[in-house]
C-alpha positions as CSV (number, residue, x, y, z in Angstrom):
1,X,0.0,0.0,0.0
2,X,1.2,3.1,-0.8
3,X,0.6,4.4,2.9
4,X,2.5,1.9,4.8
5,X,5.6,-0.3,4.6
6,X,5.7,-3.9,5.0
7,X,8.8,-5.1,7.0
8,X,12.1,-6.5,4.4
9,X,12.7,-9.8,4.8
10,X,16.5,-8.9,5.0
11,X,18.8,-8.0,8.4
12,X,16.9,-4.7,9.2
13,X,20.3,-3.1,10.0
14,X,20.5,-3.0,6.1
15,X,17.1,-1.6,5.3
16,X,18.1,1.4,4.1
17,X,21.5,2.9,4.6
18,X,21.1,5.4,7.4
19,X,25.1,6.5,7.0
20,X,24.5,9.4,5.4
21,X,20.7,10.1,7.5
22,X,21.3,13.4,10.1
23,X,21.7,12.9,13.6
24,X,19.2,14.1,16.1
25,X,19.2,18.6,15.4
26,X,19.7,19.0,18.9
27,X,23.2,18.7,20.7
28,X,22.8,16.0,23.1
29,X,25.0,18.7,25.3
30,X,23.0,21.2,24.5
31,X,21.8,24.3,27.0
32,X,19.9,23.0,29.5
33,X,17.7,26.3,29.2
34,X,16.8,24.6,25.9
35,X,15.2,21.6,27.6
36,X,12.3,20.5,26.6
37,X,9.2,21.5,28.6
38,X,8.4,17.7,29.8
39,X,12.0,16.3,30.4
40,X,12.1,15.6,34.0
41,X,12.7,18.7,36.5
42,X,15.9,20.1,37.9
43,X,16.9,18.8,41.7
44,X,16.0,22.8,42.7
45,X,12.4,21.8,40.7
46,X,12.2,18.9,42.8
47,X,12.8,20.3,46.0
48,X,9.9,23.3,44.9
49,X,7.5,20.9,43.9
50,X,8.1,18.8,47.4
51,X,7.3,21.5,49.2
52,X,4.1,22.8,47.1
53,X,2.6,19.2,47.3
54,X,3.4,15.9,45.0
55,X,0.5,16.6,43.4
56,X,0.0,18.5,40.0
57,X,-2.0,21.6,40.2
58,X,-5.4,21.5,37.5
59,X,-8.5,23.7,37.7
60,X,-11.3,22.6,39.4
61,X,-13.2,20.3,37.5
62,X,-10.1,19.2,35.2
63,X,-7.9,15.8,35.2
64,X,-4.5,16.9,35.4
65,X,-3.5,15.2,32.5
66,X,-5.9,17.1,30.4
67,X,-3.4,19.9,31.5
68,X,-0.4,18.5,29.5
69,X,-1.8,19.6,26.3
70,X,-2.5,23.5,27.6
71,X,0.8,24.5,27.0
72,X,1.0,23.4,22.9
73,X,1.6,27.0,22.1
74,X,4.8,27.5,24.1
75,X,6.7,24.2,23.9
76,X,5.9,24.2,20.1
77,X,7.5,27.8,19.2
78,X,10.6,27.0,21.9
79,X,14.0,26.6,19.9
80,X,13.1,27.3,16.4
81,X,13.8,30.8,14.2
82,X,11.8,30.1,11.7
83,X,9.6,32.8,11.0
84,X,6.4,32.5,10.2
85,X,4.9,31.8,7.0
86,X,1.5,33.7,5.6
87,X,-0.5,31.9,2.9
88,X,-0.6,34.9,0.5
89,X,3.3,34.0,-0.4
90,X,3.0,30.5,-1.1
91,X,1.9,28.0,-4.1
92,X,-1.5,26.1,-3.9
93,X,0.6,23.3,-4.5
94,X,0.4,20.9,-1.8
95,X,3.4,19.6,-1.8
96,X,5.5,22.5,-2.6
97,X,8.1,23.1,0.4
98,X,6.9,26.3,1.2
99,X,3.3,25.2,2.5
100,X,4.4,22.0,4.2
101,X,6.5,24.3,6.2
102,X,4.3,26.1,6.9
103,X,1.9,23.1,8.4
104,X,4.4,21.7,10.5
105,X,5.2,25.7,12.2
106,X,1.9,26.6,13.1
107,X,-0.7,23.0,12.8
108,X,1.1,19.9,12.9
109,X,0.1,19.0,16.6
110,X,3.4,17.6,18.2
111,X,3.0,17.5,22.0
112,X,-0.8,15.6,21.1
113,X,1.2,12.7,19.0
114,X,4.0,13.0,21.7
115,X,1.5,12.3,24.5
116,X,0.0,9.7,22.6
117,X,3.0,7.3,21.5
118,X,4.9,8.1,24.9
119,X,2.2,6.8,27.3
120,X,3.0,9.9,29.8
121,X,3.9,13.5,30.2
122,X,7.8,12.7,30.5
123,X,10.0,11.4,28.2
124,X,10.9,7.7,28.3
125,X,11.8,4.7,25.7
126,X,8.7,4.5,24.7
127,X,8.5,8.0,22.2
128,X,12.6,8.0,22.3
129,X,13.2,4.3,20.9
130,X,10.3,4.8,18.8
131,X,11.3,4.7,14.6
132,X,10.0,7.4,12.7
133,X,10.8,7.4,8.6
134,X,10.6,10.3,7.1
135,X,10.2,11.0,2.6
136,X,11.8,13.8,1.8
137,X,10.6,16.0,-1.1
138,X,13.1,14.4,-3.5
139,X,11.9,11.3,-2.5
140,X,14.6,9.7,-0.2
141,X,13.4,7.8,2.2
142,X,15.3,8.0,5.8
143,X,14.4,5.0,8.3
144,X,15.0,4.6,11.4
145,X,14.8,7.9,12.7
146,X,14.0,9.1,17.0
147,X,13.6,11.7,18.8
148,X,14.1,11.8,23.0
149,X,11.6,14.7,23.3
150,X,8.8,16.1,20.8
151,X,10.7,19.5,20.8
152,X,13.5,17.5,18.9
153,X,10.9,15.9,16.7
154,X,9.8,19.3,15.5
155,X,13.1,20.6,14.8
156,X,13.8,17.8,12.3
157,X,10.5,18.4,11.0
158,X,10.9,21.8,9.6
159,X,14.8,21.2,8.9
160,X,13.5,18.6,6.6
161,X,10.1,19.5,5.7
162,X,8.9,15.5,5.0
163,X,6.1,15.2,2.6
164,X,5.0,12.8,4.8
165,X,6.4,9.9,7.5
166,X,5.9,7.0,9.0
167,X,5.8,5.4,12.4
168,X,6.9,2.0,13.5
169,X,7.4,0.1,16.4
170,X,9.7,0.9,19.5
171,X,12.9,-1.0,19.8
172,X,14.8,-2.5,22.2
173,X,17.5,0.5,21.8
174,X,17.9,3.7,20.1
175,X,17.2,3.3,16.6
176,X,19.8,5.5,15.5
177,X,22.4,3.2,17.5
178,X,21.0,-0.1,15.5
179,X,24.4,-0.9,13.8
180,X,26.7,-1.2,17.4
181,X,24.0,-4.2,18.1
182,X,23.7,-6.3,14.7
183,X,24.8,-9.3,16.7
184,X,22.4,-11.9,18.3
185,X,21.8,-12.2,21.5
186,X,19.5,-10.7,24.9
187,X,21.2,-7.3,23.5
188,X,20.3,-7.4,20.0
189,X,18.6,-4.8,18.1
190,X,14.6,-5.6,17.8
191,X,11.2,-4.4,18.1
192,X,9.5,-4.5,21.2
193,X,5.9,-3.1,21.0
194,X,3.6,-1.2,18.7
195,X,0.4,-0.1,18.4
196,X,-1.5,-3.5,16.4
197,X,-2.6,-1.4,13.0
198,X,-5.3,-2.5,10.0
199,X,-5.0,-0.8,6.6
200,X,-7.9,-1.1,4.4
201,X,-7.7,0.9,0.7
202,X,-10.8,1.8,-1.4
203,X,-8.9,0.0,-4.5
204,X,-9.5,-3.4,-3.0
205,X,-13.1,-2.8,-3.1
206,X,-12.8,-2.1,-7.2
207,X,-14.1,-5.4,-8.5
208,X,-17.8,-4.7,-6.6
209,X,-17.6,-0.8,-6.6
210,X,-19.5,0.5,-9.3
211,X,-19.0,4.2,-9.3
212,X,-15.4,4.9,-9.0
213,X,-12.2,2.8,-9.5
214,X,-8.7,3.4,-8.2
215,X,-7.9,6.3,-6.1
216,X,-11.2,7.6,-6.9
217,X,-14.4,8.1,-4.1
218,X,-17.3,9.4,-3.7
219,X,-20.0,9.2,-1.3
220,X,-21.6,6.5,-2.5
221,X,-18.5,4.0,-2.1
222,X,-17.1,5.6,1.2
223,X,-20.1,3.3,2.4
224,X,-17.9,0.7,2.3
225,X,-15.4,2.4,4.8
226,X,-18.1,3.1,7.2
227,X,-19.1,-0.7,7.2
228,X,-15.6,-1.7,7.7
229,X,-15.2,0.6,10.8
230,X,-18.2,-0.7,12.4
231,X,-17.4,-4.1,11.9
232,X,-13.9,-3.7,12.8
233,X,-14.7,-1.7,15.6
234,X,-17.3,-4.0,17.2
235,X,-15.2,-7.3,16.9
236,X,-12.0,-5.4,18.8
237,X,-14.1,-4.6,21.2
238,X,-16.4,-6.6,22.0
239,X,-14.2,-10.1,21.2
240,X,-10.8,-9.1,22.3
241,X,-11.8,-6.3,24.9
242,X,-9.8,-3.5,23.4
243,X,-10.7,-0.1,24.3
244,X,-8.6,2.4,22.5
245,X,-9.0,2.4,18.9
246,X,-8.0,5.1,16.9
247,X,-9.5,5.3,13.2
248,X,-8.0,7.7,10.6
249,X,-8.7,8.8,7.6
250,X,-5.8,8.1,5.0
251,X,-6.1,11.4,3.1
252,X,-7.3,9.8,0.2
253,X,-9.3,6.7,-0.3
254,X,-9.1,4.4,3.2
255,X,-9.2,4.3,6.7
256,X,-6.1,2.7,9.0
257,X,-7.0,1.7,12.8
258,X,-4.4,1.9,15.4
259,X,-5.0,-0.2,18.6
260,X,-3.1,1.4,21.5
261,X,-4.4,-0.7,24.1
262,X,-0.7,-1.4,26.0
263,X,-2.4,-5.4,25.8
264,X,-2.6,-4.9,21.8
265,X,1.1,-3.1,22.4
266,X,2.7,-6.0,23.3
267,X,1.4,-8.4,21.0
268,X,3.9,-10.6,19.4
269,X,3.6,-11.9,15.8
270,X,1.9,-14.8,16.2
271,X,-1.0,-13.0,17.9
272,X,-0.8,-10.6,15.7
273,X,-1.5,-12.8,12.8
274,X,-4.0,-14.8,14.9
275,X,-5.8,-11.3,15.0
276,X,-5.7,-10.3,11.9
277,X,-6.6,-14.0,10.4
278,X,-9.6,-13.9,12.9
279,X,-11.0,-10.7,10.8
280,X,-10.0,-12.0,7.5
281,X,-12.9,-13.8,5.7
282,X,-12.6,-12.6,1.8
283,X,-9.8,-14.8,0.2
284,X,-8.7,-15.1,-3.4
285,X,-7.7,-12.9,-6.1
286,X,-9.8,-11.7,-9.1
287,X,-9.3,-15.4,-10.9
288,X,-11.3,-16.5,-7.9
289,X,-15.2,-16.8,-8.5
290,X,-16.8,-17.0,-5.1
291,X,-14.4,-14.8,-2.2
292,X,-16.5,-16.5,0.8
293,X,-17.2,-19.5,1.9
294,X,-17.6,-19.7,5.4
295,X,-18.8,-23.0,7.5
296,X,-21.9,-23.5,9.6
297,X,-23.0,-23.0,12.1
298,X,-21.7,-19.0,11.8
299,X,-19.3,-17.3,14.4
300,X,-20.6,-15.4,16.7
301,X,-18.5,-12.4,15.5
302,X,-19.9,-13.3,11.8
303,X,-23.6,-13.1,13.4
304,X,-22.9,-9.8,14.7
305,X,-21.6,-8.8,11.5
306,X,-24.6,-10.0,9.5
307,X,-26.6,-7.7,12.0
308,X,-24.9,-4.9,11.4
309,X,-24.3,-5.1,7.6
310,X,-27.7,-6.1,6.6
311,X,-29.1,-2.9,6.2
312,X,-26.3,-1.7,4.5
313,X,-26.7,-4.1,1.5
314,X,-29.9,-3.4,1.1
315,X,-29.3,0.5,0.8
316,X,-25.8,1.2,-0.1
317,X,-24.9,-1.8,-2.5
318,X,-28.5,-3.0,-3.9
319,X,-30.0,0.2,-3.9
320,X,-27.4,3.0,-4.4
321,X,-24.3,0.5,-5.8
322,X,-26.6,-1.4,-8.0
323,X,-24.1,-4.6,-8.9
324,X,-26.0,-7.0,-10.0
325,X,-28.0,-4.4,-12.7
326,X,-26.3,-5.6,-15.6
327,X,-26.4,-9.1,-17.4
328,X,-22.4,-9.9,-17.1
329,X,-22.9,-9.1,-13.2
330,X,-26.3,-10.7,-12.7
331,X,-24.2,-14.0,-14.4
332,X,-21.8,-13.7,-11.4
333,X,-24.4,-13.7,-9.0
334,X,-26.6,-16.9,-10.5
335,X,-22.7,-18.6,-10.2
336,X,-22.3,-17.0,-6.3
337,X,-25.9,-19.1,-5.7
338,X,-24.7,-22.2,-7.9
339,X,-24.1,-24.4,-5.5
340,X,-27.6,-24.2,-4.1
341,X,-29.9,-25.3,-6.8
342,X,-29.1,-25.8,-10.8
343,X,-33.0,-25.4,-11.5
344,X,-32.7,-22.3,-9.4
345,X,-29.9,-21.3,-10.9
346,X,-31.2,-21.9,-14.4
347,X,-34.8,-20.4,-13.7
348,X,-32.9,-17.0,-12.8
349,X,-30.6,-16.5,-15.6
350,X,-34.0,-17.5,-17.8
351,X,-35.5,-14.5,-16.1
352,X,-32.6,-12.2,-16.2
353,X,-31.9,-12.8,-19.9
354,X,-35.8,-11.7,-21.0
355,X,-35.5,-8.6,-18.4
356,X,-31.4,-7.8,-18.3
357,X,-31.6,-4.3,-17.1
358,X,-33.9,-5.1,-13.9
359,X,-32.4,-3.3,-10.9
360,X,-30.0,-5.4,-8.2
361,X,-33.3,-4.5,-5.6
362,X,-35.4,-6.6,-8.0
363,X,-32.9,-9.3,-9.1
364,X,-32.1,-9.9,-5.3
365,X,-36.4,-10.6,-4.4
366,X,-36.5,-12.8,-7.7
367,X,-34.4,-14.9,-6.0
368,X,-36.8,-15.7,-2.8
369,X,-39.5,-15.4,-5.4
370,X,-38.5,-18.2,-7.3
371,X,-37.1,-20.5,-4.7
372,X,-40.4,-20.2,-2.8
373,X,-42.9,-21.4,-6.1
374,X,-42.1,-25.0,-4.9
375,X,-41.2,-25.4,-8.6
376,X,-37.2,-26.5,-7.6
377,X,-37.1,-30.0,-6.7
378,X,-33.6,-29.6,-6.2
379,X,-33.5,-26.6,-3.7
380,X,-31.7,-26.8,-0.4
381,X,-33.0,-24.3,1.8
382,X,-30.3,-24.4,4.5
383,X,-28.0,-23.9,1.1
384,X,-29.8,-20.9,0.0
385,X,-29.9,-19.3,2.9
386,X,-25.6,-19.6,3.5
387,X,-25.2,-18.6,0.1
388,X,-27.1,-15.4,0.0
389,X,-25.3,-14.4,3.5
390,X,-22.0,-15.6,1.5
391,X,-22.9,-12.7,-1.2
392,X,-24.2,-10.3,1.9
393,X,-20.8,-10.2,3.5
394,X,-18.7,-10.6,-0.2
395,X,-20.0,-7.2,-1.0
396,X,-19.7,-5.3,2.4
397,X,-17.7,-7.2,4.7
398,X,-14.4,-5.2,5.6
399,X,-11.7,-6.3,2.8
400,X,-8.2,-5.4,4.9
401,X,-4.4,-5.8,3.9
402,X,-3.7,-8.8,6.4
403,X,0.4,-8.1,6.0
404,X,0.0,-4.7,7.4
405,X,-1.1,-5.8,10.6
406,X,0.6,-9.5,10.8
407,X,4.2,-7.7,12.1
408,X,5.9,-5.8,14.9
409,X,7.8,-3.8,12.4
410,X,5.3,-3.0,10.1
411,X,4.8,0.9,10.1
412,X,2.4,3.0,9.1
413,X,1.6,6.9,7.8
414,X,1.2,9.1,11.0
415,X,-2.5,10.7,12.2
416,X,-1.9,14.5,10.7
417,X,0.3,13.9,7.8
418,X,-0.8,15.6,4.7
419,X,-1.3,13.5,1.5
420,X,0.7,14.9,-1.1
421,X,-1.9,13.9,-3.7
422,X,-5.0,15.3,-2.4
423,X,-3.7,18.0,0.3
424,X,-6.1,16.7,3.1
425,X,-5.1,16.1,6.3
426,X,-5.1,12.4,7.9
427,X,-7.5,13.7,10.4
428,X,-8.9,10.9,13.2
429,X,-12.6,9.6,12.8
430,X,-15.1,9.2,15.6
431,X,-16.0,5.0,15.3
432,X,-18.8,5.4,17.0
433,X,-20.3,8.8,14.5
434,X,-18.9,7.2,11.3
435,X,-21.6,8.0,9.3
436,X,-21.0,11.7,10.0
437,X,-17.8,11.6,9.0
438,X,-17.6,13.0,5.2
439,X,-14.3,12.5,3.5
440,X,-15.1,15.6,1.2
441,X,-15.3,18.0,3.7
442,X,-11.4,17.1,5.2
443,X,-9.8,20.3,5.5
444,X,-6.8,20.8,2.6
445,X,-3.5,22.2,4.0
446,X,-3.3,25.3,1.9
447,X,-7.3,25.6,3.2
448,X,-5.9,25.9,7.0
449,X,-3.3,28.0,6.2
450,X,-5.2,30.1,4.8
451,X,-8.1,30.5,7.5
452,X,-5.2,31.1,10.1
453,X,-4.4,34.2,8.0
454,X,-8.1,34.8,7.9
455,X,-8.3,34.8,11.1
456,X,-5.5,37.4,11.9
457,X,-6.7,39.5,9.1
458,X,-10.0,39.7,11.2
459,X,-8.1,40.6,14.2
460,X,-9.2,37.1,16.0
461,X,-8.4,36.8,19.7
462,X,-4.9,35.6,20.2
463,X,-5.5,34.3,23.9
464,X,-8.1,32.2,25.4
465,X,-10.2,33.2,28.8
466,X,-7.4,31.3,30.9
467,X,-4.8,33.6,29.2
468,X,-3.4,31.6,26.7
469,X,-2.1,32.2,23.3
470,X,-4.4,30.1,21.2
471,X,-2.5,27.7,18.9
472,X,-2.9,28.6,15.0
473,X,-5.0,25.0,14.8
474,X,-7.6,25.9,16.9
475,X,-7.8,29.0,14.6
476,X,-9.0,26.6,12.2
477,X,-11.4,23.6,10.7
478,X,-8.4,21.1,11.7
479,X,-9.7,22.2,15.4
480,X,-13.0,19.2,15.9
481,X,-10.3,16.5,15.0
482,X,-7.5,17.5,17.1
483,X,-10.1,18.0,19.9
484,X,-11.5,14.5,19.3
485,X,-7.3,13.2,19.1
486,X,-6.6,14.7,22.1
487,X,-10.0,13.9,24.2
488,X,-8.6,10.1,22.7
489,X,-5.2,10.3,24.1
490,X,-6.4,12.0,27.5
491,X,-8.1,8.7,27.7
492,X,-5.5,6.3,27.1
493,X,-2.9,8.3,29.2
494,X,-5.5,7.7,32.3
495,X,-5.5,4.2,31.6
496,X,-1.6,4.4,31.0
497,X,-1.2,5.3,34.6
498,X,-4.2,3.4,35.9
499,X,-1.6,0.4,35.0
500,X,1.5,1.9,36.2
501,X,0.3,2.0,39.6
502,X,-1.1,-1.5,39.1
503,X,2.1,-2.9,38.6
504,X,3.7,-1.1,41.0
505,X,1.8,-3.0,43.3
506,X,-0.2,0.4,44.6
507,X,-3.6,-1.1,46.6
508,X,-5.2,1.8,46.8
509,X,-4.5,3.5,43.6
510,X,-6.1,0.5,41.2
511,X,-9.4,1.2,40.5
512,X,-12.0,-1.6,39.5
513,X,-11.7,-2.0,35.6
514,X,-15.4,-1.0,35.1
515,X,-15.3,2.0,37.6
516,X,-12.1,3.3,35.7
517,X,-13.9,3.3,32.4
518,X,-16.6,4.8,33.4
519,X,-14.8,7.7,34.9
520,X,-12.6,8.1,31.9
521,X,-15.3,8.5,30.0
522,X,-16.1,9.2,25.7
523,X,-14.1,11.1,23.5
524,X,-16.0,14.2,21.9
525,X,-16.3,15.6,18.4
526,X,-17.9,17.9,17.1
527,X,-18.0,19.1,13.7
């Protein structure tokens, strides 16, 4: 896929040759006054904070950890002269250098995808041994990439100005120090944990789409996205008890999920393949005649996904899609319900042959019409019945890129990239409002630029109520999805340190597991 990278099969040390690859932009021996804003406090911090209370000051009403994101304005701007960049002097292309500089100064939302890969406010392995792999306008493509803080991550963000990048797994060292461990061994250089991720593309849905083809979508096909989220979303929840799924919109024509549970974390590969098998059900390429053929009695998980994708054939794919309205596909169907009867069978291409142009609504009802004459001596009910849910889940069942999500290394594009094709931003959808979510309507980077110029042209408030200076996103129509992102990772981060104190051993500090979720609460999003 053209969003994601499937692990080499080679020694990763020799990937890609990281030789000539810059180093981290910031002198490890650097100023201290340069420090990042969440590296752990001084031993004079220490002693202030002792004596003010071991507890975090936050407003009434507010976790503290919602107050690690407050402060986006100031850590973001810290160490950089870059100036700023107005839309008026720069090309409407979206990939020109000029306006992706401009995205990662004022909108890219580091200390949000900081908070979120690091598990908690201060730094540790778990952002610093994280890869990153940047493409660089001229196409060369740097692996293996870390940052200790997200202050450094920035820098190298607008030194390099990436038309987009990757993230992969953390390893068991720096990634940049990969080569001093090639040898085997307890101290050898591997991934540890990641995310588990699913990628599935519009172009795998081609053969039973029939509106648009290849990176083309439209309304009417994004249907098929929103069944694939709620099936997705259902069975990770309800059958492997994850909690924190993130879905984002690829920026063109799919959807990846990223599921940071610190359970789905850990998974090795042969879970991870277990998983992703478990939701696989469509095999075969396009010599293959019938994609599904699933044994009875059903799964529970492919009950639950009959429930829920029901309605959706009936509206979005016979209705709206209309695949069966022509003879050619009306032939594939009668051979999709071969095995059930051969009079059937027969009597239906009979009847689609004197009337070819009947609608798929119509072609579908002859079908119960016909086997229900008592005419068909040879007619299995039981058969009929699996081979019509067999076509049901063919044409809506989520079609996913098993590979993507079968290894450790695997990585993936990053929430917040911009597509160099299309300009829209990889914003985050809501799972449980998919159907509001309208892939048309994703804000273009030259778009947010300029409604953050719009916005200072109209002399818009540059501080909020509490006093501070109000980010350049929240100036703009990236602000509902960086809200949702960060109502998301607030989330997670309680449930981060929920854990921590479990396995410190902490009695009173573990909460019951259904009394934690509760408190934590739903993400927003408004649009």
């Amino acid at each position: 896929m053209p969003h994601s990278v499937s692990p080499e099969p080679k020694d990763q040390s020799q990937d890609v040759d990281m030789e000539d690859a810059p180093s981290s932009p910031i002198d490890e021996g650097a100023n201290q006054s340069n420090a990042d804003p969440l590296s752990e406090p001084s031993q004079q911090e220490d002693s202030n904070a002792e004596d003010q209370g071991s507890k975090p000051y936050a407003p009434p009403g507010r976790h503290p950890i919602e107050d690690m994101f407050d402060d986006d304005e100031e850590d973001e701007f810290m160490g950089s002269s870059v100036p700023e960049t107005s839309m008026g002097t720069l090309s409407n292309n979206y990939s020109d250098p000029g306006v992706m500089r401009a995205f990662y100064q004022r909108l890219f939302p580091y200390r949000h995808v900081f908070l979120w890969l690091n598990h908690s406010p201060k730094p540790r392995n778990d952002f610093g041994n994280r890869e990153f792999a940047f493409t660089l306008p001229n196409d060369v493509y740097l692996r293996y990439q870390s940052f200790p803080t997200h202050d450094q991550f920035r820098q190298q963000c607008l030194a390099q100005i990436p038309s987009r990048f990757e993230i992969g797994p953390v390893y068991s060292t720096n990634p940049r120090e990969r080569k001093q461990f090639r040898g085997g061994g307890r101290n050898a250089f591997r991934p540890i944990a990641k995310e588990l991720v699913f990628d599935i593309d519009m172009t795998d849905y081609d053969e039973i789409r029939t509106c648009c083809s290849k990176a083309q979508i439209c309304e009417k096909c994004w249907a098929f996205m929103q069944m694939a989220i709620k099936v997705m979303d259902a069975a990770l929840r309800e059958d492997f008890g994850f909690k924190h799924i993130l879905w984002v919109y690829s920026g063109r024509r799919g959807v990846h999920a990223w599921v940071c549970d610190r359970r789905a974390r850990e998974l090795d590969d042969g879970k991870r393949r277990a998983i992703a098998s478990y939701m696989e059900i469509i095999k075969g390429g396009e010599g293959t005649k019938k994609k599904v053929n699933l044994k009875r009695p059903l799964h529970p998980h492919i009950e639950r996904s009959l429930t829920l994708l029901r309605g959706h054939f009936e509206n979005d794919i016979l209705r709206t899609m209309d695949p069966f309205s022509h003879p050619q596909q009306s032939e594939h169907l009668v051979s999709l319900l071969s095995s059930t009867s051969q009079t059937l069978s027969s009597a239906l291409s009979q009847k689609w042959s004197a009337t070819p142009m009947r609608s798929s609504v119509s072609k579908w009802s002859d079908i119960d019409a016909l086997a229900s004459t008592g005419d068909i001596a040879d007619l299995d009910t039981r058969r009929l019945r699996a081979d019509k849910q067999d076509v049901l889940l063919e044409y809506t069942y989520p079609r996913i890129d098993a590979n993507v999500s079968k290894h450790l290394n695997h990585l993936l594009k990053s929430p917040f990239c911009v597509h160099p094709g299309t300009g829209r931003v990889c914003v985050p959808i809501d799972g449980r409002r998919v159907e509001e979510f309208d892939p048309m309507t994703v804000p273009r980077v030259t778009d947010l630029l300029s409604e953050v110029d719009a916005w200072k042209g109209k002399k818009g408030p540059e501080e909020n109520q509490n006093g501070r200076s109000i980010p350049d996103w929240e100036k703009t129509s990236l602000k509902p999805y960086v809200d949702y992102f960060r109502g998301f990772v607030t989330t997670l981060l309680k449930d981060e340190a929920r854990l921590d104190k479990e396995k410190l051993g902490g009695a009173d500090a573990v909460p019951h597991r259904k009394q934690a979720a509760a408190q934590d609460g739903p993400e927003s999003m408004e649009f």
